[in-house]
C-alpha positions in Angstrom: -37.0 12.2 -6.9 -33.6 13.9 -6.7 -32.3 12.2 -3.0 -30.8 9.6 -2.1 -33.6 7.9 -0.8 -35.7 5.0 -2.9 -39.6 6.4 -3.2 -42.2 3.6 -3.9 -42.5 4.9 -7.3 -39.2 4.5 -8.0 -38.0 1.0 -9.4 -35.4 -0.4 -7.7 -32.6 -2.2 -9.3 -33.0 -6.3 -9.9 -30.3 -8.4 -7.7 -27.3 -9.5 -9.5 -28.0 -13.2 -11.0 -25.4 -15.7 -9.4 -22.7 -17.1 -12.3 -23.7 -20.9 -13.6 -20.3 -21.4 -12.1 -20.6 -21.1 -9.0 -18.8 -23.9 -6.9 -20.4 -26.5 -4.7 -19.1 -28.4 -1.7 -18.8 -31.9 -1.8 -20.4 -31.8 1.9 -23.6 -33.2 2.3 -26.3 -30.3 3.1 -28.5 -32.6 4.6 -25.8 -34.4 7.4 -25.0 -30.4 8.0 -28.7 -29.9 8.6 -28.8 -33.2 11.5 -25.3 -31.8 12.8 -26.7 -28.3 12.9 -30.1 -29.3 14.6 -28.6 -31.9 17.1 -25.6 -30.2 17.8 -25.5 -26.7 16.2 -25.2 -25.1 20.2 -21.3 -26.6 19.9 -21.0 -26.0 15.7 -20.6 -29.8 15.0 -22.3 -28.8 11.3 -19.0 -25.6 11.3 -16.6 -28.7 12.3 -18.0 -30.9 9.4 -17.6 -28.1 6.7 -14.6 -27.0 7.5 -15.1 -23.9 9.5 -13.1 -24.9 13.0 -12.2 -21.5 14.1 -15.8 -20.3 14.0 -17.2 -23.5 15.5 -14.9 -23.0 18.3 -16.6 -20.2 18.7 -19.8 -20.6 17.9 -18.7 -23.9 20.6 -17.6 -21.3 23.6 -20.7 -19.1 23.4 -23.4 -22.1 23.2 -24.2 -21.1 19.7 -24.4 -17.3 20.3 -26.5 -17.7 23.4 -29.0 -19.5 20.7 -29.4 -16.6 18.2 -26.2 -18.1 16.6 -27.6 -21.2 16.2 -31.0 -20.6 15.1 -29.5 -18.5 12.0 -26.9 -21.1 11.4 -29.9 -24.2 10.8 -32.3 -21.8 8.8 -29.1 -20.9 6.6 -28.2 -24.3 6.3 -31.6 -25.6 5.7 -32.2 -22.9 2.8 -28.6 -24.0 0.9 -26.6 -20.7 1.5 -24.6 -22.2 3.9 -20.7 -22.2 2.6 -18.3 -24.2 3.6 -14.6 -23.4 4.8 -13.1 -23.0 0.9 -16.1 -20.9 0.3 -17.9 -23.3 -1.7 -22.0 -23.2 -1.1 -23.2 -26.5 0.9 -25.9 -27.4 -1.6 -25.7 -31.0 -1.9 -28.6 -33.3 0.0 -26.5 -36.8 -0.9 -23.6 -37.9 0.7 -20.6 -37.9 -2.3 -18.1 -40.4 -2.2 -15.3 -37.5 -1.7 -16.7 -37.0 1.7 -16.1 -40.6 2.4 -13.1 -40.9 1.0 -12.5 -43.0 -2.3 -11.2 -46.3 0.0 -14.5 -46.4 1.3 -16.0 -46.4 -2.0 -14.0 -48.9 -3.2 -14.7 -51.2 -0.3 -18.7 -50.4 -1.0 -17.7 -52.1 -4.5 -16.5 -55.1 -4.0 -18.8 -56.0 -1.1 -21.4 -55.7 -3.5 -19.6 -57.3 -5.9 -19.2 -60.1 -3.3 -23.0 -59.9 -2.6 -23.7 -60.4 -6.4 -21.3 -63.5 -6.6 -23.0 -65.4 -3.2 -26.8 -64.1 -4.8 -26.3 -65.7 -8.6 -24.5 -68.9 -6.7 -27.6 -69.1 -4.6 -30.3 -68.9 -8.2 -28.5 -71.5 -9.6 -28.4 -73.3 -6.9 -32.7 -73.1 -6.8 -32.6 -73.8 -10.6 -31.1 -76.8 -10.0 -33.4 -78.1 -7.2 -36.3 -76.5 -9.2 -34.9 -78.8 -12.6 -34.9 -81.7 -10.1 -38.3 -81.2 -8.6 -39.9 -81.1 -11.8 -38.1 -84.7 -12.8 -39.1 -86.5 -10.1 -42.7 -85.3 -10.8 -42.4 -85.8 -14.4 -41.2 -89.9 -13.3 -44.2 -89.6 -10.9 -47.1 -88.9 -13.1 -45.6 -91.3 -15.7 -45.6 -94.2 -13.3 -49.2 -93.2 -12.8 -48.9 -92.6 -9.2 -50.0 -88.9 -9.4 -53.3 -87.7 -11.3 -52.5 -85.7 -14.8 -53.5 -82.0 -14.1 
């Protein structure tokens, strides 16, 4: 066919793969999605991401009236949601750049502290354990308990 127009016979071109590099937020998709279904009307999940101007916006028109909204959690909830460098929201985990590295660090060394007071606490059964079995071993040999 010689216009402009597509037929059905005609085959139409195949969508232009996305490059391997393409960059991804450190912004959790998943906290967007809960931000986007509890409060997407006022663009809390635009705030979050970095997009202020538009959740302002999105903010001063209830979420577009709700049409604004509705596309904003189906996009969100499919991963082509992007955030205010551009970067595709992608992610489902929360990484430890969103939270800042202090945060991070203070996740370590509580469990590190945790650790510490858990392996005081085992050696302090072992010991009790040890002693239990004495006593019974001073028991049976004494006669006062019957031999299993």
């Amino acid at each position: 066919m010689t216009s402009g127009s597509l037929s059905h016979y005609e085959p139409m071109e195949p969508p232009e793969p996305r490059p391997a590099g393409t960059p991804v937020s450190e912004r959790s998709r998943g906290l967007a999605l809960g931000l986007a279904l509890v409060g997407g009307m006022f663009g809390l999940h635009r705030f979050y991401t970095g997009r202020t101007q538009s959740g302002i916006w999105m903010c001063l028109t209830l979420g577009g009236m709700g049409i604004w909204y509705l596309y904003d959690v189906v996009v969100v909830a499919a991963g082509e949601f992007h955030d205010g460098d551009g970067r595709r929201v992608a992610r489902w985990d929360v990484s430890d750049a969103a939270i800042g590295p202090a945060a991070s660090e203070g996740r370590v060394s509580d469990l590190e502290d945790r650790m510490l007071g858990l392996e005081s606490q085992v050696g302090e059964l072992a010991e009790r354990l040890d002693f239990a079995e004495r006593l019974l071993a001073q028991a049976r040999e004494r006669g006062s308990l019957p031999k299993a």
